[in-house]
N, C-alpha and C positions, 0 to 999 in steps of 0.2 A: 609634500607627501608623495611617496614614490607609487606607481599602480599597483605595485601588490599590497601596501599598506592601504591603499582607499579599497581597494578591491576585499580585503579582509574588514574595514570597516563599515563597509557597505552593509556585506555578510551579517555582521554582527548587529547592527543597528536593525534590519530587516528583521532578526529572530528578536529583538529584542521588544520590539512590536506585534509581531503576530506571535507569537508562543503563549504568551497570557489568554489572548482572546481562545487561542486553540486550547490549550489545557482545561481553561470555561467549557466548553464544549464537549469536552473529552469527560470530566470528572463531574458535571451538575449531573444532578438526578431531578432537578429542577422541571415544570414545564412538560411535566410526562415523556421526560430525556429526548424533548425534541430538539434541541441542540446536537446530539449526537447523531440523529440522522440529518439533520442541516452541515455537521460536519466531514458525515459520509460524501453528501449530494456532491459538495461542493469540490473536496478532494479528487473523487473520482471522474465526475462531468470534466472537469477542466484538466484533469490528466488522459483521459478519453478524447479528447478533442484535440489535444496535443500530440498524441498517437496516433491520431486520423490524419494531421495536417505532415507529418514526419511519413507516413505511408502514401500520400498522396501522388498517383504518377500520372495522372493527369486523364488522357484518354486510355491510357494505357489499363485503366483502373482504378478506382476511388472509394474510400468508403462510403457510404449512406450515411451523412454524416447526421443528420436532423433525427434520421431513424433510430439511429446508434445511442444518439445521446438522449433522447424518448425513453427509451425501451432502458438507457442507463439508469433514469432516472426512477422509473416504476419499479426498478429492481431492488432499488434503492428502499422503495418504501414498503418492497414485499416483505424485505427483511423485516425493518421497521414495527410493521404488524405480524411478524410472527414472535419476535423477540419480544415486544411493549402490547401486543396486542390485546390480552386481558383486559388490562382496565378501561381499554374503549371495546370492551364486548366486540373483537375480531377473534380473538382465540379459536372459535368455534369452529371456523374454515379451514386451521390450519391442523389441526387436530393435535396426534403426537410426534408429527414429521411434516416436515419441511420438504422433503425430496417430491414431493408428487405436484408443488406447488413450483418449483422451481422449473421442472421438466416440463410441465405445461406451460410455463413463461415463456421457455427456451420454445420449442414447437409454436408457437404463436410467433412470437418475433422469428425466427427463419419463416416461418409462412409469409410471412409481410413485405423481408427483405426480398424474396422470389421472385413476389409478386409486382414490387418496385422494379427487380432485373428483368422482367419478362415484358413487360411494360413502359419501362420508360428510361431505360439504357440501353444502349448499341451489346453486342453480345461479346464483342472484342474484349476482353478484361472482366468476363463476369465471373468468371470466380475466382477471379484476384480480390474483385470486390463485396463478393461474398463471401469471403473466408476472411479479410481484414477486420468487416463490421462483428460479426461474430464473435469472432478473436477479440477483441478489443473488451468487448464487454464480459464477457467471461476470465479473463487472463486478468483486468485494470476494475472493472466495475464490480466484479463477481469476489473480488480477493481484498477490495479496498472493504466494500460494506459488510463484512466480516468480523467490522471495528464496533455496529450496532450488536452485532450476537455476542461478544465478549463482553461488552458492557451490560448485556442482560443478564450475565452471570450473578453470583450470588457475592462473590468481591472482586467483578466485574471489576472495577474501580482498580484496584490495587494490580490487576494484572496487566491494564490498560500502562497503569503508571512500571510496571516491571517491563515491560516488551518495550517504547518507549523509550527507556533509558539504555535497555540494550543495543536497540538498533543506531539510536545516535551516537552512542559511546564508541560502538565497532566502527560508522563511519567517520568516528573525528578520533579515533587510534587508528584506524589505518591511512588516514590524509598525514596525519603530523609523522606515525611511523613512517610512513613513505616517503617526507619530505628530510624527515633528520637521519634515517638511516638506510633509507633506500637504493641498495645498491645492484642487486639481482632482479631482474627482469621475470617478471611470470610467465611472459611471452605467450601471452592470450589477446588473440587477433580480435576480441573488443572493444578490450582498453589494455593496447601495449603497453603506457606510461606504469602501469599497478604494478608493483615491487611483491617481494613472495616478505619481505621486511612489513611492508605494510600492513599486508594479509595477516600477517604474525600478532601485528602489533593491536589489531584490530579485534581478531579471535580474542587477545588477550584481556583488553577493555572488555570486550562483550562479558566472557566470564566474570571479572573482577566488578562488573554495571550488575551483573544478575545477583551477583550474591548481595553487595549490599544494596537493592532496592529492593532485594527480598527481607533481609534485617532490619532496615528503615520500617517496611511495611509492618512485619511481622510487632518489632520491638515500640512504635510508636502509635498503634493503629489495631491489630489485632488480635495482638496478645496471645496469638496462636501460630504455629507451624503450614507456611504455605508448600515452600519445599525444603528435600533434605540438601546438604550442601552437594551430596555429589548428584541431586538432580539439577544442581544450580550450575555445576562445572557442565556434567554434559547437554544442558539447555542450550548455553552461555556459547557451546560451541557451535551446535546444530543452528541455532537463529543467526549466529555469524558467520557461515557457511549459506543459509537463506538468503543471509542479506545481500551478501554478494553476489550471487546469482540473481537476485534482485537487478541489482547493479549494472551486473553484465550481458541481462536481459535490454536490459533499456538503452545500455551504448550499444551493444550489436544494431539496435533498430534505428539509432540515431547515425552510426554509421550510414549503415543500408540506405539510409535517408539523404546524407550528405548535411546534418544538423549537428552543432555544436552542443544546443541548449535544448531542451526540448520546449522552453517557450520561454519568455520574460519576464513572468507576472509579481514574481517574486524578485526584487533587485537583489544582484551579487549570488543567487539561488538558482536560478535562470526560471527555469518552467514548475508545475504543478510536480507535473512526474519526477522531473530531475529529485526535488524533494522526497517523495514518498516512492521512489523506487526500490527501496530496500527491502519495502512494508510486504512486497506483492506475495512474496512467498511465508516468507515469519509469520502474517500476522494467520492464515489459514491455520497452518502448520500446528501455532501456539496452541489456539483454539481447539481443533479436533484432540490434540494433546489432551487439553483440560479434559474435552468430554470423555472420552477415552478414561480418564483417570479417576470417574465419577466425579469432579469438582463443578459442579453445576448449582 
């Protein structure tokens, strides 16, 4: 077996294992949809920490990393309780916005990180490493658990299952466009290998992933109209345009860093991030769309 055949069957044995447990988690409404914040935590924390160790310059600057993934994690669960909160009697604190609960979050954690810089780091790099830990959670933690607020939607579920099938379709049309017909260079200094073929080929899937997981959904499951076809062409486009900046968000930083992978956790996948790097922008993006469109 030659490496890029192990290295493709790695791949594929890997998804063929974790995809089941993830889509569990994604799609139960089981459990008071605690599964879907355990599959926010875990997404995000362990792409947050891979972010930290790829920023990492030593004295020169670090992130907080203990704080970061703290302060990830409660974020985690703010969501949580504002999206499911109702039925465990939380509803009440969060009112009919989110925005004043978030902002207070934010303001508490930089109070904390400050107070860790002021205290118990050299001043050399401190706001290299106050602007990383920040970043991080807002950019990685703030955009992943974004996946609980879609899922509290009203077919939650089926949108979950549409973005999803978009974002991996755009990634595995633009891997095979780029390897079967890539010929032109896009010449983007964060991933020079990415072909303008690939890009192409990937926009293409996206679109062609939205509309039928939109008719799947609609025709086997709703029996009603989620979107019209030309919201599906121009979704199709815009989330494949996300995704890549997705994409080329997280090689710039792996560049920056001098990393191949952003971590191992996943065989033939490499790190947490590498995997859901697409998500960082779609899946906010998606969401404010819905609400925006009154589909709540």
């Amino acid at each position: 077996m030659s490496a890029l055949s192990r290295e493709t069957f790695i791949r594929i044995l890997s998804a063929i294992v974790t995809l089941p447990v993830l889509a569990y988690a994604l799609i139960t409404s089981n459990f008071l949809s605690i599964p879907i914040l355990m599959a926010s935590v875990i997404i995000s924390l362990f792409s947050l920490y891979e972010y930290y160790m790829i920023t990492d310059r030593g004295e020169a600057g670090k992130a907080f990393v203990k704080t970061g993934l703290f302060f990830g994690l409660m974020l985690n669960v703010v969501m949580y309780l504002y999206a499911f909160g109702k039925p465990l009697g939380f509803s009440r604190f969060f009112g009919d916005s989110d925005v004043w609960v978030i902002v207070a979050f934010f303001v508490l954690f930089i109070a904390v990180i400050l107070v860790q810089q002021l205290f118990t780091r050299p001043l050399k790099g401190g706001s290299y490493s106050l602007a990383v830990t920040v970043f991080g959670v807002m950019y990685i933690v703030l955009s992943i658990s974004h996946i609980i607020l879609l899922k509290s939607m009203l077919h939650g579920v089926y949108y979950i299952i549409i973005l999803v099938a978009v974002v991996m379709l755009n990634d595995t049309g633009a891997y095979f466009g780029g390897v079967l017909f890539g010929k032109h260079k896009a010449g983007i200094e964060a991933s020079p290998n990415k072909s303008w073929e690939g890009y192409f080929s990937g926009l293409l899937f996206s679109v062609i992933g939205f509309i039928l997981a939109n008719q799947v959904c609609v025709s086997f499951f709703l029996k009603k109209e989620l979107f019209t076809m030309i919201e599906c062409t121009i979704l199709g486009i815009v989330l494949s345009v996300l995704s890549n900046i997705g994409d080329l968000v997280e090689s710039a930083a792996k560049r920056d860093g001098g990393f191949k992978d952003s971590g191992s956790i996943i065989p033939g996948h490499g790190g947490m991030w590498d995997v859901f790097d697409a998500t960082m922008f779609a899946l906010p993006f998606f969401y404010y769309y819905l609400i925006i469109k009154g589909m709540l």
